[in-house]
Structures are given as structure tokens and as C-alpha cells.
C-alpha positions in Angstrom: -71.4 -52.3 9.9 -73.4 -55.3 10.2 -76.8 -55.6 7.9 -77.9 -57.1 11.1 -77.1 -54.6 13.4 -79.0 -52.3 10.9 -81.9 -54.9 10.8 -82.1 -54.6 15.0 -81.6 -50.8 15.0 -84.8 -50.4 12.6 -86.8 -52.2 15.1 -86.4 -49.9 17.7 -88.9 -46.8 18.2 -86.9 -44.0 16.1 -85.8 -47.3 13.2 -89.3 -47.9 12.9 -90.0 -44.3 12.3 -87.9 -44.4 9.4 -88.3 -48.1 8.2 -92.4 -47.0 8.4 -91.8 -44.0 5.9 -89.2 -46.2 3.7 -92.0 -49.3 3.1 -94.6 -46.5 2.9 -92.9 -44.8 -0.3 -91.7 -48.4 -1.4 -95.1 -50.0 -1.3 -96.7 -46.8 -3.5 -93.7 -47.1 -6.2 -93.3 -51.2 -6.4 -96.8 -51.6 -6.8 -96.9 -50.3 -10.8 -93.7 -52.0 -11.6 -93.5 -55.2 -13.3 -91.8 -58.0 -15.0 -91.0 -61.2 -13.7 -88.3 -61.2 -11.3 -87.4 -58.8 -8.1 -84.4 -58.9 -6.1 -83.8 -57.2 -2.9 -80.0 -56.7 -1.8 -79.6 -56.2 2.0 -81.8 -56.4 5.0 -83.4 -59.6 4.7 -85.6 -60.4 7.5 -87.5 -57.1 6.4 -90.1 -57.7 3.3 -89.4 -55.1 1.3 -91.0 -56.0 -1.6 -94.3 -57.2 -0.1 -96.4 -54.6 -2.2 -94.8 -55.8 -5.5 -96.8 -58.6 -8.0 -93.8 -59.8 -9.8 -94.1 -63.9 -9.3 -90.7 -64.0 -8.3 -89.4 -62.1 -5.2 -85.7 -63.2 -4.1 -84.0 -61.2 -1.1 -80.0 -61.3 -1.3 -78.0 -60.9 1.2 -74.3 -61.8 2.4 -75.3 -63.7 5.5 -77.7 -66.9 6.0 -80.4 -64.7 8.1 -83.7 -64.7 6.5 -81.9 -64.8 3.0 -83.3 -66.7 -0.2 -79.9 -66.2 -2.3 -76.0 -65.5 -0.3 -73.7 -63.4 -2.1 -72.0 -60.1 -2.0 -73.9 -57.6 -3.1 -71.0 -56.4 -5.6 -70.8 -59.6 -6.9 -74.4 -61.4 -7.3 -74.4 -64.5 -8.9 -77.4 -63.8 -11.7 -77.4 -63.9 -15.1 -76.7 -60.7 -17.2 -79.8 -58.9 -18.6 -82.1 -61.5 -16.5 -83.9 -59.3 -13.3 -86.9 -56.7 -13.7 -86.0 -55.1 -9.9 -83.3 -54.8 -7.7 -83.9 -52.4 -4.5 -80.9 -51.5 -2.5 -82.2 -50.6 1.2 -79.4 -48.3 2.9 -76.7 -51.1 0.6 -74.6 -47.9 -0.4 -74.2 -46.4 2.5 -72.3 -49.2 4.5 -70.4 -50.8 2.1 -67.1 -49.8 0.9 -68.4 -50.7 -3.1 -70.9 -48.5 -3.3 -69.7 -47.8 -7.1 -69.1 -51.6 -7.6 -72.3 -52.5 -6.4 -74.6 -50.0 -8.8 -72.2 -51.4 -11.7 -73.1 -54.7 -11.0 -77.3 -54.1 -10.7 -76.5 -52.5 -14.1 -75.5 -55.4 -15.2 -77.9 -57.8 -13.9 -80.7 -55.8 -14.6 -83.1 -56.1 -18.0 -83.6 -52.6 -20.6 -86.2 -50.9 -18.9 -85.6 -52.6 -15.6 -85.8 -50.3 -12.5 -83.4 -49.7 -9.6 -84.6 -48.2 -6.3 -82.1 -46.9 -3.8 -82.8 -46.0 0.3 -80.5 -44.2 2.4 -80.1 -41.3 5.3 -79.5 -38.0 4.2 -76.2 -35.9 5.0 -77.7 -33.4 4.9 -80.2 -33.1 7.6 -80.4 -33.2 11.1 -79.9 -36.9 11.3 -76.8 -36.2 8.8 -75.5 -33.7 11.6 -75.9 -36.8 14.5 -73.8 -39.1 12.8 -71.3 -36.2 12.3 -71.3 -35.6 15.8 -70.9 -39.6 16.6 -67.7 -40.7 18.0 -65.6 -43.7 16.0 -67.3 -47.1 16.4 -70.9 -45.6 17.3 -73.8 -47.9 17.0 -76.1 -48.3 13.8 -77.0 -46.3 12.2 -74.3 -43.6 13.0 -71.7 -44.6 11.5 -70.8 -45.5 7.2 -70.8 -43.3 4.5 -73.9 -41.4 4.1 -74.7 -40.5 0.2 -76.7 -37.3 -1.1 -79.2 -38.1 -3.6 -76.9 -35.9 -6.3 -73.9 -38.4 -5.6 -76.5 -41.4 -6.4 -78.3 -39.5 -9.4 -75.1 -38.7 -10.6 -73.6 -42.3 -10.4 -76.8 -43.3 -11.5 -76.7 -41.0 -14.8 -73.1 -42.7 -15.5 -74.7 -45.9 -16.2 -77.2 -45.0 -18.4 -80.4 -44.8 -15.7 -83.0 -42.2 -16.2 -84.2 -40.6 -13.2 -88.0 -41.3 -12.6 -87.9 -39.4 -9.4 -87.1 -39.5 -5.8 -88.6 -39.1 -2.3 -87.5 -37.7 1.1 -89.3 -38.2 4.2 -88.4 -38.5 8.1 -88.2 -34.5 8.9 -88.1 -34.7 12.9 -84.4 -34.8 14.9 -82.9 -37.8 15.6 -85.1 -37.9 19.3 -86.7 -40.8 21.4 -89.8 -38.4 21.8 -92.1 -39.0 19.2 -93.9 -35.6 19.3 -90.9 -34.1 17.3 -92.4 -36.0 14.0 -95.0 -33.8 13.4 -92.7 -31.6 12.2 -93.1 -33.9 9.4 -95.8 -31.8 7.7 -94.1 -28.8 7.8 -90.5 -30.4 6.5 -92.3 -31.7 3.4 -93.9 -28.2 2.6 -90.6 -26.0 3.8 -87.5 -27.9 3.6 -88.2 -30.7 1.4 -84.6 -32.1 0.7 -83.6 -32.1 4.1 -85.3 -35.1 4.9 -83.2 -37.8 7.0 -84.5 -40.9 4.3 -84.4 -40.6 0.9 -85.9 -42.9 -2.1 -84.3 -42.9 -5.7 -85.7 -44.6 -8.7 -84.2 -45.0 -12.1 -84.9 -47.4 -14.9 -82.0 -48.6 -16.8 -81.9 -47.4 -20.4 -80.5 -48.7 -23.6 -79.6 -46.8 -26.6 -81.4 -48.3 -29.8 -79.0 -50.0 -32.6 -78.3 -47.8 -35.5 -79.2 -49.6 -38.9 -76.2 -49.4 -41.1 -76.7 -49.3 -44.9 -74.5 -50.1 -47.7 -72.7 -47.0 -49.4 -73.7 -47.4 -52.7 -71.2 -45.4 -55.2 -73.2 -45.6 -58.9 -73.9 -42.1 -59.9 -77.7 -41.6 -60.2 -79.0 -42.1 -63.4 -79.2 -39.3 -65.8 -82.5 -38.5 -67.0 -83.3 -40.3 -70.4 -83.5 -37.7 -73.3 -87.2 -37.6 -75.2 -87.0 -38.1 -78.8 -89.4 -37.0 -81.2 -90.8 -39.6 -84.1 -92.7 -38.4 -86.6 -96.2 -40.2 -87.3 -97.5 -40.8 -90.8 -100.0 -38.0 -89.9 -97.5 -35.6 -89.8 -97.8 -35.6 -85.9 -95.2 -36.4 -83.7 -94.6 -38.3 -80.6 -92.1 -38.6 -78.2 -90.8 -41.5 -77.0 -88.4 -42.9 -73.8 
């Protein structure tokens, strides 16, 4: 699927329901996470990174619409070890190197440096649409949804620790818009059946082991005390 198909579909009505939720959790989480440089993969007429302070905000993307850098997501020209940020907005979902792709923000990004994945839920109600979707339906019914275990799990494999993760968008997949305020009620009843999700994890490095020299002299045997008579008749002992 195209990232600008996506982009279109998230204007619409029941897009911006979900894009509203997505840049509601972003904006709370990007706001206390710094550094120097932020890279957003994916969707790049959409400001993702708006609530973030880092002096360097670059959006990625594979096609020349809106984007600062082009490249492949799985392949992004930046140094090793040289960004603070990378968000992934609904990246894993429709591309075929989903596993490629998390390799490769591992890669780029700093020790402590954060990743933050979006996607739609399998399972919920929105999860249960795109099941029901015939070959070659319109965005976003189509791709490979991803269950936050599959991304905490891949996640864990590269050394990220889980900060946490959000799910949000409880109302069916519906042009009526007086289905979301079964929004409350989702977060309270059925939290992880949310159609969006929100992962965050911060890459982290194991610290270097100092290794020591194997020293093979025996300890030193304790020096024997010997007595020395004084002129006094006393005695003293010496080492």
C-alpha cells in the first residue's frame, strides 16, 4: 500500500479519528524525550513530531512528498549510533520488512535512544473489518496488522526495554461518530482491544566488563616474629 494512500485515508472523518488519538498520545510521550536529532519514517505530510524540542526534526520517507530525507525505511542512509528518535507511524504494518526495518532503527539509533511504534490492532473490531475486506480493499484495510506482543517481542530481541504502550480508538470502524463514545468505557473495560496502538522502547546497551590480569604469585606468607633480647632482659619482637 501506498504511504500516500494512507496519508489521504487519515484525512477523512473515521482517519482523523484515529490520527487525532495517535498525535494525542504522541504529543504527551515526545514532549520529555530528548537529544538532538529525531527522525520520523513514513507519512510525511503529517507532523508527527511537532510536540518534540529536539533542534533537529527530519521526516523520512520513500517518496519526494513532503519528505526532508528519501530512502527506504529498511535501509536509511544515517550514520550508526547518530539519532536520539525514530517514530515508525503504521511503517510495520505495510511493509514487507517489518523485521528489517526495526533492525535497522536499532542500528541508527544512540544507547538510550527511544523508538515509538503506531499501528491498528488485530485484535479489535477494526482488526475484524480488515479481515472481512476483500483482496485489493482500500487503506487502511489491507497489510499486515501487528499485535503489540509481536512488536514487544521483536522489540525485546534487539535489546529495547519496554517503557510502555498505549491503545486508544474503542468505537467500530463506522462513519457515525456517536459510536466513539464508547471510547470511555473501552479504556476502563477492554483496554487492549483498542483499534491504535502506541509502543515505546529505548534501546539499551549492556555495560563493558573490565577484564583484569590473572595474577599467579601465591600470596605472601605471613612473616614469622622473632624475639631479640634487650640488655634489660626484655625482649622485643621484630618483622
Amino acid at each position: 500500500m501506498s504511504i500516500l494512500r494512507l496519508e489521504e485515508w487519515l484525512q477523512t472523518p473515521q482517519g482523523r479519528y484515529l490520527l487525532d488519538w495517535e498525535q494525542s498520545v504522541l504529543d504527551q510521550c515526545l514532549a520529555d524525550l530528548f537529544g538532538y536529532y529525531a527522525v520520523q519514517v513514513g507519512l510525511p505530510g503529517i507532523d508527527l513530531l511537532r510536540a518534540n524540542r529536539m533542534p533537529q526534526r527530519v521526516r523520512c520517507c520513500a517518496t519526494d512528498a513532503g519528505a526532508d530525507v528519501l530512502a527506504q525505511p529498511h535501509a536509511l542512509p544515517l550514520a550508526s549510533g547518530s539519532v536520539d528518535l525514530v517514530v515508525l507511524p503504521h511503517v510495520l504494518e505495510f511493509s514487507p520488512h517489518a523485521h528489517t526495518i526495526l533492525r535497522e532503527v536499532e542500528r541508527v539509533l544512540v544507547p538510550e535512544g527511544s523508538v515509538i511504534v503506531t499501528g491498528l490492532n488485530p485484535l479489535s473490531l477494526w482488526g475484524l473489518r480488515r479481515m472481512m475486506a476483500r483482496a485489493g480493499a482500500e487503506s487502511p484495510w489491507r497489510g499486515r496488522y501487528r499485535t503489540v506482543m509481536q512488536i514487544r517481542d521483536w522489540l525485546g530481541l534487539l535489546g529495547f526495554e519496554i517503557q510502555h504502550n498505549a491503545f486508544g480508538c474503542y468505537a467500530p470502524p463506522l462513519r457515525n461518530p456517536r459510536w466513539r463514545c464508547l471510547d470511555r468505557a473501552g479504556a476502563r473495560w477492554w483496554p487492549v482491544l483498542g483499534a491504535g496502538y502506541m509502543v515505546h522502547g529505548v534501546k539499551r546497551v549492556q555495560g563493558m566488563r573490565l577484564i583484569t590480569p590473572h595474577w599467579r604469585g601465591r600470596k605472601a606468607s605471613t612473616k614469622r616474629l622473632s624475639p631479640v633480647a634487650q640488655r634489660d632482659g626484655s625482649t622485643r619482637t621484630l618483622l
